[in-house]
BALOBA-1460 file (C-alpha; in Angstrom, 3 decimals):
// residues 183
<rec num="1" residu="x" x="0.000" y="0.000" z="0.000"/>
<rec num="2" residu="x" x="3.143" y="2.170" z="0.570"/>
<rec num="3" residu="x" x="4.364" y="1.875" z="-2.873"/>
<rec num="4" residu="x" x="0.769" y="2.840" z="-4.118"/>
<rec num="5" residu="x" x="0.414" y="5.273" z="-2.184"/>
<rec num="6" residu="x" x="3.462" y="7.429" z="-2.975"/>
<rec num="7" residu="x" x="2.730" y="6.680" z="-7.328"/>
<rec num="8" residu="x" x="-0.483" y="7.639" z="-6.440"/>
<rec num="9" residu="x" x="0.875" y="11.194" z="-4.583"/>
<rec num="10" residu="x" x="3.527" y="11.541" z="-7.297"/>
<rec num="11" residu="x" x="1.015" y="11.384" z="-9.963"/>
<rec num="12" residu="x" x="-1.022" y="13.906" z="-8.258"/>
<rec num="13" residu="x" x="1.826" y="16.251" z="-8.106"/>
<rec num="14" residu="x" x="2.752" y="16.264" z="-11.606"/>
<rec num="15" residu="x" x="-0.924" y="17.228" z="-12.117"/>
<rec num="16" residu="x" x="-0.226" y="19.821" z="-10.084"/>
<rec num="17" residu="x" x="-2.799" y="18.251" z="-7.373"/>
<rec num="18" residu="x" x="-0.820" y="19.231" z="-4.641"/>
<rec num="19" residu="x" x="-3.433" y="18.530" z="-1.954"/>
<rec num="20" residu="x" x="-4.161" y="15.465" z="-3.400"/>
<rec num="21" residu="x" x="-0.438" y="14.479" z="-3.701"/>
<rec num="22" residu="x" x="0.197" y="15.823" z="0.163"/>
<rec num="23" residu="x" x="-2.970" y="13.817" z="1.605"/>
<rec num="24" residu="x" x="-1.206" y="10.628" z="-0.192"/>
<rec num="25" residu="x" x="2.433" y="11.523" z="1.037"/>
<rec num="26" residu="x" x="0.713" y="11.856" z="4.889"/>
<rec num="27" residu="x" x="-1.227" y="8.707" z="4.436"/>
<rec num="28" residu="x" x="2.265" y="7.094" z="4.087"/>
<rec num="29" residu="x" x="3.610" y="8.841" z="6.739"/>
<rec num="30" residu="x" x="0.367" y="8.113" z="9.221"/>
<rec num="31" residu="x" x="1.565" y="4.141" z="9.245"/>
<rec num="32" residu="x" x="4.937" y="4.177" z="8.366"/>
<rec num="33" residu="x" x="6.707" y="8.152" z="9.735"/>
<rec num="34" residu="x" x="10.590" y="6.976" z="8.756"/>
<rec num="35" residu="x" x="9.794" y="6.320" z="4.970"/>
<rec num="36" residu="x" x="11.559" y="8.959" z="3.761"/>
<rec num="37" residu="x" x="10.683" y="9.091" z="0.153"/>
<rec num="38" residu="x" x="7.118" y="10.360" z="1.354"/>
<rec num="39" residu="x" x="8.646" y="12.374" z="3.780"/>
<rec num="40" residu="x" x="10.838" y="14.039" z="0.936"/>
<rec num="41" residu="x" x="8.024" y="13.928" z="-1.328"/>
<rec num="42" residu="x" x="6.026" y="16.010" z="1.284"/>
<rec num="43" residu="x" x="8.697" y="18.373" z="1.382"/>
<rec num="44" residu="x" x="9.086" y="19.174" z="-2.060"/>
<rec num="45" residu="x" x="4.902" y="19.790" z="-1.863"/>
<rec num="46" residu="x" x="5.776" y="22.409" z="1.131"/>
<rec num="47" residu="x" x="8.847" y="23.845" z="-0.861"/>
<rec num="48" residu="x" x="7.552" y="24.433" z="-4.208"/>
<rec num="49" residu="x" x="4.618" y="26.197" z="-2.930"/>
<rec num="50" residu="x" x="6.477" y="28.245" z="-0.322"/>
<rec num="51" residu="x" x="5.177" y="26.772" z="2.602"/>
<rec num="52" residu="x" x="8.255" y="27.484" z="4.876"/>
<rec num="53" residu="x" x="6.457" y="26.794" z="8.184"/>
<rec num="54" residu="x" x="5.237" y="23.446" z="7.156"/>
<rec num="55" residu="x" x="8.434" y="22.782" z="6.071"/>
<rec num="56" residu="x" x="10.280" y="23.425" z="9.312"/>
<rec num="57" residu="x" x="7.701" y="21.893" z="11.148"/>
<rec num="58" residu="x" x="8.394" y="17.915" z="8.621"/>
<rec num="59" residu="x" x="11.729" y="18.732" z="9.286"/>
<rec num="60" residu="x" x="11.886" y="19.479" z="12.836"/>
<rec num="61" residu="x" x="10.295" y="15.279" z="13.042"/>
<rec num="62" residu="x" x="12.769" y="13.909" z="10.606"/>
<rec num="63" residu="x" x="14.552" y="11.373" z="12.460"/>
<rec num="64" residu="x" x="18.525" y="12.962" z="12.408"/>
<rec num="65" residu="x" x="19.736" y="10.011" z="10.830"/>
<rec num="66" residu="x" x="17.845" y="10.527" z="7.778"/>
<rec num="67" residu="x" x="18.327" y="14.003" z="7.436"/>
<rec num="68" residu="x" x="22.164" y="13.712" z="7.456"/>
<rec num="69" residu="x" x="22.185" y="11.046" z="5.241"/>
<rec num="70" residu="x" x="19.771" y="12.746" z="2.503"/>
<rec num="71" residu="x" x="21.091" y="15.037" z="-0.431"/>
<rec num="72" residu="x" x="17.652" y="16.393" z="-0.954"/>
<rec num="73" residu="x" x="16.192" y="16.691" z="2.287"/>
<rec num="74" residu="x" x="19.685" y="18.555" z="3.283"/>
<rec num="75" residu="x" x="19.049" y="20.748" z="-0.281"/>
<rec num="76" residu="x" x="15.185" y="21.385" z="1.282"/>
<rec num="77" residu="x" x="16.724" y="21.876" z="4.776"/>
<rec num="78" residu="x" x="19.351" y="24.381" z="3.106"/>
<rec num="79" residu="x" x="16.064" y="26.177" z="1.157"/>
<rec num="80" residu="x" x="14.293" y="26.837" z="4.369"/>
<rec num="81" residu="x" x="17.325" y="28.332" z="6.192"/>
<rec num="82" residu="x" x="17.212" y="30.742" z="2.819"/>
<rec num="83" residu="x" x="14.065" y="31.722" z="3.410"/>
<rec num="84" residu="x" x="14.724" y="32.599" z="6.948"/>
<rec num="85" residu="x" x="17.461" y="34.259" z="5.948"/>
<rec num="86" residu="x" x="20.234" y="31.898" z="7.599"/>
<rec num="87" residu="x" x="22.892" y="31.677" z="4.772"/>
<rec num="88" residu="x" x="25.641" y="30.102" z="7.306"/>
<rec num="89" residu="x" x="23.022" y="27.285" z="8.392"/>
<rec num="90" residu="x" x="21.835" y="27.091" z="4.924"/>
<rec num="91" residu="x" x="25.680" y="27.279" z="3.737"/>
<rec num="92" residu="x" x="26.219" y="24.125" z="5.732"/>
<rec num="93" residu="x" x="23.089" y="22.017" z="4.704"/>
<rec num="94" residu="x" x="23.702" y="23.182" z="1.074"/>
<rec num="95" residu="x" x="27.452" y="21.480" z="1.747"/>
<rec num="96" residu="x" x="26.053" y="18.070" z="3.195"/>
<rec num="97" residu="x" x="23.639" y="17.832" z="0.503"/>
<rec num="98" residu="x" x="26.820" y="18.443" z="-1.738"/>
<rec num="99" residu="x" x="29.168" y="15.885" z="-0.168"/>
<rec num="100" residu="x" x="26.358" y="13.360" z="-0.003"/>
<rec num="101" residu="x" x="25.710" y="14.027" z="-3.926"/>
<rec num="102" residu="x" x="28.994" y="15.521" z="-5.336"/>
<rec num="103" residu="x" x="27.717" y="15.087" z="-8.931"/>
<rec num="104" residu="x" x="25.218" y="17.956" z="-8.081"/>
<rec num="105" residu="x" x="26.847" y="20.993" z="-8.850"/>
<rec num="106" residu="x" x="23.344" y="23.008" z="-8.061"/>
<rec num="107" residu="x" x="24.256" y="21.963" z="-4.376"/>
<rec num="108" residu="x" x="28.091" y="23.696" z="-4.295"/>
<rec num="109" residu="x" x="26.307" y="26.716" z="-6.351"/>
<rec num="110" residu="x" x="24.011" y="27.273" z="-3.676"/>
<rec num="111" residu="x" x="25.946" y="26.643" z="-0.830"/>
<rec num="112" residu="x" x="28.682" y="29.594" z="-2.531"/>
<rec num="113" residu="x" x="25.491" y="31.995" z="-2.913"/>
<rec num="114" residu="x" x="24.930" y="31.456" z="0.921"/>
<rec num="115" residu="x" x="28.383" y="31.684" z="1.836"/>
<rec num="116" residu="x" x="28.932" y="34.809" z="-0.154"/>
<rec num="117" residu="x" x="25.812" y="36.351" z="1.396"/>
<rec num="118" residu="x" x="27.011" y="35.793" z="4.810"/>
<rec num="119" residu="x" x="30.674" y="37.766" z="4.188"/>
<rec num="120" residu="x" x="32.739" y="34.522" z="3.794"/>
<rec num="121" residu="x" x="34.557" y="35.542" z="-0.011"/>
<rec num="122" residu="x" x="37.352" y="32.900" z="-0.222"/>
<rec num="123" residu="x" x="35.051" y="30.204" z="0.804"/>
<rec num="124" residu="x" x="32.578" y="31.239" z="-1.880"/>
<rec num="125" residu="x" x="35.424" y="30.993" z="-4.471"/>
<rec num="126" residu="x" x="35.601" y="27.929" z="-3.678"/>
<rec num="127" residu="x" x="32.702" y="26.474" z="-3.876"/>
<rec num="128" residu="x" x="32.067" y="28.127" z="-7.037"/>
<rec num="129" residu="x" x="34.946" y="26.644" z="-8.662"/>
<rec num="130" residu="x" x="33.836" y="23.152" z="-7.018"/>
<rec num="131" residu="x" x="30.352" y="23.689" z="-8.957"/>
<rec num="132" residu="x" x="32.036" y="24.953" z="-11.878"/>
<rec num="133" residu="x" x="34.055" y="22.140" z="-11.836"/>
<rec num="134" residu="x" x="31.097" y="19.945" z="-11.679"/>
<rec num="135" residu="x" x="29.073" y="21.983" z="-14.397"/>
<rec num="136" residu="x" x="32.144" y="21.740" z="-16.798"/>
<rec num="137" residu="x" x="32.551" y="18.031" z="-15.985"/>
<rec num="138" residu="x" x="28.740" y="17.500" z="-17.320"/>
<rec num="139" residu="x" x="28.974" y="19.909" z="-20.126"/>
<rec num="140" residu="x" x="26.231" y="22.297" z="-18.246"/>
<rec num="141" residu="x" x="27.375" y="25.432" z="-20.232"/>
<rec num="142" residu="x" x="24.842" y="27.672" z="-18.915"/>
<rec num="143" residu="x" x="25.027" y="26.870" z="-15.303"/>
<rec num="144" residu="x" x="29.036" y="27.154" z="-15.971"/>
<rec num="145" residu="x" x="28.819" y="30.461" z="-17.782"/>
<rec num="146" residu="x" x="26.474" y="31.968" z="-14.745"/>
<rec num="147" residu="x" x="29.419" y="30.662" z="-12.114"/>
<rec num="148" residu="x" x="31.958" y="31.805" z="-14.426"/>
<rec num="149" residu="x" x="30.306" y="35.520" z="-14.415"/>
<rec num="150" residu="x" x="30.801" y="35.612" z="-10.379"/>
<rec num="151" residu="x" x="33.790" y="34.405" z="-10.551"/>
<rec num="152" residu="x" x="35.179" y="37.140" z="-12.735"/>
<rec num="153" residu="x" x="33.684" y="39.603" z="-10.569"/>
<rec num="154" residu="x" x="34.619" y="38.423" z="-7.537"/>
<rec num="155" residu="x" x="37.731" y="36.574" z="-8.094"/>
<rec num="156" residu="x" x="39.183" y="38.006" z="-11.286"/>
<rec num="157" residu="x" x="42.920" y="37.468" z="-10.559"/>
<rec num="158" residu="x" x="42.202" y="33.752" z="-9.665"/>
<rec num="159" residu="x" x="44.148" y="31.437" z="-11.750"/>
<rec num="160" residu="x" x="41.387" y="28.720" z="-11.585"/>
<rec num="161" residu="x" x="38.759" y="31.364" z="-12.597"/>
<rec num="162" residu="x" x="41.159" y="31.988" z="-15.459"/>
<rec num="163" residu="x" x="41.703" y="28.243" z="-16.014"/>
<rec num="164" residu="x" x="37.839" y="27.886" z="-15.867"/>
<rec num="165" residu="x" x="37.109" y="30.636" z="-18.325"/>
<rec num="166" residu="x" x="39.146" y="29.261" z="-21.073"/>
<rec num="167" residu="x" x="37.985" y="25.434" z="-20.529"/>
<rec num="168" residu="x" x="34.827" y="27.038" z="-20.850"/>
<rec num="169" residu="x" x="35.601" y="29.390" z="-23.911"/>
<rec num="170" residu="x" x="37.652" y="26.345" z="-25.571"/>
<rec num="171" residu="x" x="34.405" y="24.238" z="-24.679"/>
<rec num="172" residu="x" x="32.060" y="26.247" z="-26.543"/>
<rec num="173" residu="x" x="34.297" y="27.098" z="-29.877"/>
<rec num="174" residu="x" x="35.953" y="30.107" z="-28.718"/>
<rec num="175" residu="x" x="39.311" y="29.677" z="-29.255"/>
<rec num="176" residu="x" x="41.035" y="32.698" z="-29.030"/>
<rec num="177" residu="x" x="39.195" y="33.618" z="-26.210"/>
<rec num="178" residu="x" x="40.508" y="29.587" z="-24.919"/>
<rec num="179" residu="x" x="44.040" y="30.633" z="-25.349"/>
<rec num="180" residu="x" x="44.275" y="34.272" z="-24.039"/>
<rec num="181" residu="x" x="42.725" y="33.387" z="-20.631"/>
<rec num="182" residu="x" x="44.806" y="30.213" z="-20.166"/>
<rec num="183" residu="x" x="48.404" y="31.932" z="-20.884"/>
């Protein structure tokens, strides 16, 4: 009944049923409060339409286990410290969600957003080059050429926002541009 129950919410929330979908994801929860796909099912619901306080509150009962040991319900954890305006708590979530999942480069992007907001430069370098890193990796040109903006602005003398640039710029056919910013 599990299983059918989270298809069942899932299908309701790419409808865009979203009580529907919840009322599934809780009916999960009701017998079985650990299962943490409904749980981050749930929170994705409370996320996507803003509901911050409902968020917290699923959050606040995750068992600490699970939350340390989940790349999205550390991303969601890391969105509601955002929201609240906590960039070094949402810095840190942002970075467990990364660690746990270092193939998502959205995670390292975010947590160097937060960790810029909050004052802390160098460490927002680098986790901009670490999702750079990732985004060139995956051939994600536009999320690269966003990180590769910041990085210019705020880290123009850096030889691996240099290096970066000119993988990039070699990446996308622009050679010249390739060469002069890796001499």
């Amino acid at each position: 009944a599990e299983a059918e129950r989270l298809l069942t919410g899932r299908i309701y929330f790419t409808q865009r049923m979203f009580t529907e979908a919840e009322q599934e994801f809780q009916a999960v929860l009701a017998v079985n409060p650990s299962n943490e796909e409904a749980i981050a099912e749930l929170g994705g619901i409370y996320y996507r339409n803003e509901r911050y306080a409902d968020l917290q509150s699923l959050l606040a009962k995750i068992p600490e286990s699970i939350l340390l040991h989940s790349s999205f319900l550390s991303n969601l954890e890391g969105h509601l410290f955002h929201a609240q305006g906590k960039h070094e708590e949402a810095a840190e979530s942002y970075h467990r969600a990364f660690s746990l999942s270092p193939e998502q480069g959205l995670f390292a992007l975010h947590q160097a957003h937060e960790l810029y907001n909050c004052g802390k430069k160098e460490l927002a370098v680098d986790a901009y080059i670490q999702a750079a890193r990732v985004f060139l990796q995956q051939e994600e040109y536009t999320d690269l050429s966003e990180i590769i903006t910041i990085l210019e602005r705020i880290a123009s003398d850096d030889l691996r926002t240099l290096s970066l640039a000119g993988k990039y710029a070699y990446s996308i056919g622009q050679y010249d541009t390739a060469l002069l910013k890796l001499k």
